[in-house]
C-alpha positions as CSV (number, residue, x, y, z in Angstrom):
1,X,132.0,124.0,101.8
2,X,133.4,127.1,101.2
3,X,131.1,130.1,99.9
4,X,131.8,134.0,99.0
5,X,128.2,136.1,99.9
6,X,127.4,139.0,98.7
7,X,124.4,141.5,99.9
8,X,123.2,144.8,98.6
9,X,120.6,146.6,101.2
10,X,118.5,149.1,99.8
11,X,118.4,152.3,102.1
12,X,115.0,152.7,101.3
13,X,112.1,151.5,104.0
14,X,114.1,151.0,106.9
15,X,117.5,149.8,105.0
16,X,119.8,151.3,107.8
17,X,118.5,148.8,110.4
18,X,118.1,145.5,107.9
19,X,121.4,146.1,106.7
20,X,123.0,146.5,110.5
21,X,121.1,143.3,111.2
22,X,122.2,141.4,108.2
23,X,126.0,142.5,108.9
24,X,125.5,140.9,112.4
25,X,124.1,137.4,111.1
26,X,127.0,137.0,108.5
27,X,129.5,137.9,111.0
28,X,128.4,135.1,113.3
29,X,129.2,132.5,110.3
30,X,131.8,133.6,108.0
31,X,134.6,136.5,107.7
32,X,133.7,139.9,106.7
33,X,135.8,140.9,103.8
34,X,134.8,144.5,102.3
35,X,131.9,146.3,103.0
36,X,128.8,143.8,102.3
37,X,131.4,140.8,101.4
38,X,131.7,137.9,103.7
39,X,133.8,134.4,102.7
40,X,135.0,131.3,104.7
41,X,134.1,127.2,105.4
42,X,130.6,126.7,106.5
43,X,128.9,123.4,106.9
44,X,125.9,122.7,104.9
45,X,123.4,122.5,107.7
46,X,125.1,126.3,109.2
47,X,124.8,127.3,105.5
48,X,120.4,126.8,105.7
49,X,120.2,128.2,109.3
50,X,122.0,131.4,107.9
51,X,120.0,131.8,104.5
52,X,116.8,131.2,107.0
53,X,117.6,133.9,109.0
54,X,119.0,136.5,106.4
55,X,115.8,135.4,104.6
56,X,113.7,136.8,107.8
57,X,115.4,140.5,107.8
58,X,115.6,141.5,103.8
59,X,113.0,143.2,102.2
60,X,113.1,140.9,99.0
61,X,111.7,143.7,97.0
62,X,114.6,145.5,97.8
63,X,117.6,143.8,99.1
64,X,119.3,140.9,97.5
65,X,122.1,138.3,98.7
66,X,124.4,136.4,96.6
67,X,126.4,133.5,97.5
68,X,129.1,132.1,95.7
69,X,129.8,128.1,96.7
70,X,132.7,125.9,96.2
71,X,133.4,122.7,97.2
72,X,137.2,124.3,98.7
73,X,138.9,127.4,99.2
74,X,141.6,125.9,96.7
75,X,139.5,126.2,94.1
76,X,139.0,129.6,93.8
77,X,141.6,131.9,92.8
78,X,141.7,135.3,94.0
79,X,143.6,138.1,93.0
């Protein structure tokens, strides 16, 4: 599968750190695009270990993650 995520990391309550932590997790699965924008093929079983650990360093009142799935890169267009 192919997926685009998206984060946002609030600065407030420690945000510096979560966000350098977060950064570090996505890179070790997908592609960093722009700033907090990551894309590229994962498999469904990498696809719940990385939610699971993003899930363990947001602050959910705070922070939130997006991720955009398709079933192929082909089937997105980007411009």
């Amino acid at each position: 599968m192919y997926i685009i995520l998206v984060y946002d990391i609030s600065i407030e309550d420690s945000g510096q750190k979560r966000w350098r932590k977060v950064f570090k997790i996505c890179k070790q699965y997908l592609t960093h695009i722009q700033n907090s924008v990551f894309e590229g093929e994962i498999l469904e079983s990498d696809l719940i270990i990385l939610k699971d650990k993003l899930s363990k360093e947001i602050n959910k009142e705070h922070d939130s993650i997006i991720i955009f799935k398709s079933r192929n890169e082909r089937w997105l267009q980007k411009d």
